[in-house]
C-alpha positions as CSV (number, residue, x, y, z in Angstrom):
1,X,-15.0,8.2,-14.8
2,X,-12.7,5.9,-17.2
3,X,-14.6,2.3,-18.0
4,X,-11.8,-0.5,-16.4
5,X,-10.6,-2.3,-19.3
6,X,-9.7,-5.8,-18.9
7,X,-8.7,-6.4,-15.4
8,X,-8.5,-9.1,-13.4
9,X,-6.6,-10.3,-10.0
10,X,-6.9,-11.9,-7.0
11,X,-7.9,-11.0,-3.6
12,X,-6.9,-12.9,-1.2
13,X,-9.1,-13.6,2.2
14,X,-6.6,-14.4,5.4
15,X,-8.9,-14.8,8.1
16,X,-10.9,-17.4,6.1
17,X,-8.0,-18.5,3.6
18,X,-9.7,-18.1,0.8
19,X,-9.5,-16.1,-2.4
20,X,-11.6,-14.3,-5.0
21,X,-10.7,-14.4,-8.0
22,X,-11.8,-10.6,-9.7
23,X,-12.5,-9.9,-13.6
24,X,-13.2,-6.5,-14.7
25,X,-14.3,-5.4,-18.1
26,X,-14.2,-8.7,-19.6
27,X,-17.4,-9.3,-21.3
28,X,-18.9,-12.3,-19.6
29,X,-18.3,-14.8,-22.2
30,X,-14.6,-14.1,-22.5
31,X,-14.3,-14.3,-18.6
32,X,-17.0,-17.7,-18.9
33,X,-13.9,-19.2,-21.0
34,X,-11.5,-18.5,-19.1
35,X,-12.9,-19.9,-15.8
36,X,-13.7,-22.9,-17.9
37,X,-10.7,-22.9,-18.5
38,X,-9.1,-22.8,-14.7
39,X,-11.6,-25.3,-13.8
40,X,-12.5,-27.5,-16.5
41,X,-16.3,-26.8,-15.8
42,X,-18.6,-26.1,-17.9
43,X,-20.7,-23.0,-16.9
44,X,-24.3,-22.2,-18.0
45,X,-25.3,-18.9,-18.5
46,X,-28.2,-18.0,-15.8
47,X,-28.7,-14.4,-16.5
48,X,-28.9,-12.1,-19.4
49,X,-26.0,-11.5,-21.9
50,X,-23.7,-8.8,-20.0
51,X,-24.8,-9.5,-16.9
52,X,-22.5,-9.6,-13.5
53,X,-22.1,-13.1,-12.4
54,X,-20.4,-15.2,-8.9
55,X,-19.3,-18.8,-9.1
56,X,-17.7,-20.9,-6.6
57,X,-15.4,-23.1,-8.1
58,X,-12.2,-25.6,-7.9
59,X,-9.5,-24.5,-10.5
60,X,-7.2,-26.8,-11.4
61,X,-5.2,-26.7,-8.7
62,X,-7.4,-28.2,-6.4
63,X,-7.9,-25.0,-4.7
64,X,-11.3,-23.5,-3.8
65,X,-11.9,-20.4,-5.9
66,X,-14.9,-17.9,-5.9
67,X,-15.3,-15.9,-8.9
68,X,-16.5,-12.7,-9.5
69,X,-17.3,-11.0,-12.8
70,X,-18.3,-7.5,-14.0
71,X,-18.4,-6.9,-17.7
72,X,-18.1,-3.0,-17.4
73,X,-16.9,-1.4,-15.1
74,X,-16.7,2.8,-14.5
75,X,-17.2,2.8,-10.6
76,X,-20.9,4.3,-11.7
77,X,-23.7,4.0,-8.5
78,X,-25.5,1.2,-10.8
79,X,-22.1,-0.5,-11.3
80,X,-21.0,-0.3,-8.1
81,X,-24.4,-1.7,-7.1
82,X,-23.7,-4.6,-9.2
83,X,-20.8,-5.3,-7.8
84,X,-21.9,-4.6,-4.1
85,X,-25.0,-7.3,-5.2
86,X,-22.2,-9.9,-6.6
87,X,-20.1,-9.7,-3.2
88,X,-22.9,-10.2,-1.5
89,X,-23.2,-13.8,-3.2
90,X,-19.3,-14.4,-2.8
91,X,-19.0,-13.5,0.6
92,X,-21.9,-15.6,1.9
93,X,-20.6,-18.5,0.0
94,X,-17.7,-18.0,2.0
95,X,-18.8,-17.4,5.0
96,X,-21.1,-20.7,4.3
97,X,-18.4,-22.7,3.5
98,X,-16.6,-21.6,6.6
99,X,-19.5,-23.0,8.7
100,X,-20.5,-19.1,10.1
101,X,-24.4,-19.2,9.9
102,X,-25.7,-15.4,9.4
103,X,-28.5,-14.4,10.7
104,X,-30.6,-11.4,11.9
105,X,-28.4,-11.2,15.6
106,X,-25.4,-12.5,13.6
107,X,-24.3,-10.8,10.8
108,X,-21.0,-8.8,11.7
109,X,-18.9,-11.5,9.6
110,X,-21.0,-10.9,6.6
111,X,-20.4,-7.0,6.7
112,X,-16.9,-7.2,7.9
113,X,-16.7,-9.2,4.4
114,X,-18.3,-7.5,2.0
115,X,-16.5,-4.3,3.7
116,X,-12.9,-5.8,2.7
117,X,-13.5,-7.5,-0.3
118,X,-15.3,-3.8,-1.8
119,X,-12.1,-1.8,-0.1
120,X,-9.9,-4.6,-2.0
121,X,-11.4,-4.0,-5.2
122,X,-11.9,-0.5,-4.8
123,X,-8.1,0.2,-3.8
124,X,-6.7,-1.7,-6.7
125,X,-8.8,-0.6,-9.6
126,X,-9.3,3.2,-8.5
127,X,-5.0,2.7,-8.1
128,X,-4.9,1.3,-11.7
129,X,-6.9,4.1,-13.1
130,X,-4.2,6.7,-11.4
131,X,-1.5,5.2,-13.7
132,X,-3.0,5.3,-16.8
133,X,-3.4,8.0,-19.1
């Protein structure tokens, strides 16, 4: 499978009105820049060099923004898992700052979630592989 070079976009979540903000294949420096950036905060670097990383942030804007970054990406199982883990994150925050409390008996919202946001990403980077050589 082709590596996703530098990709990055916006998906957008009606039913809670927010939006997730996507990089893909931007090692996690650049990407640390340019959320720094959109948000004028300054972002310490938790995990190891390379690693996939989630933030919930205010861009300049004003508007609430949760970001989502995965330095290489081929759609391989441990990438994919890596991306499934950082959804996980984004979509509780989400859900969190929504006010829906998940739990054992009530966690529908959280799959129903993680379901669209993976189909989202999914759809427009497997699409963007189709037109490129």
């Amino acid at each position: 499978m082709k590596i996703i070079k530098k990709t990055v976009f916006e998906v957008r979540v009606p039913i809670y009105g927010k939006t997730v903000r996507v990089f893909l294949g931007y090692a996690d420096t650049e990407a640390t820049k340019i959320v720094e950036k959109e948000t004028g905060a300054q972002i310490a670097q938790e995990g190891e060099i390379g690693d996939a990383w989630s933030l919930k942030l205010v861009d300049r804007r004003g508007r609430t923004v949760y970001y989502l970054v995965c330095p290489t990406f081929a759609w391989t199982i441990g990438e994919q898992g890596n991306l499934f883990h950082e959804l996980t994150h984004v979509s509780c925050a989400i859900l969190k700052t929504c006010g829906v409390d998940i739990t054992e008996g009530n966690n529908e919202a959280l799959c129903y979630l993680q379901s669209f946001l993976f189909e989202e990403i999914a759809r427009r980077t497997i699409n963007a592989l189709k037109d490129k050589p």
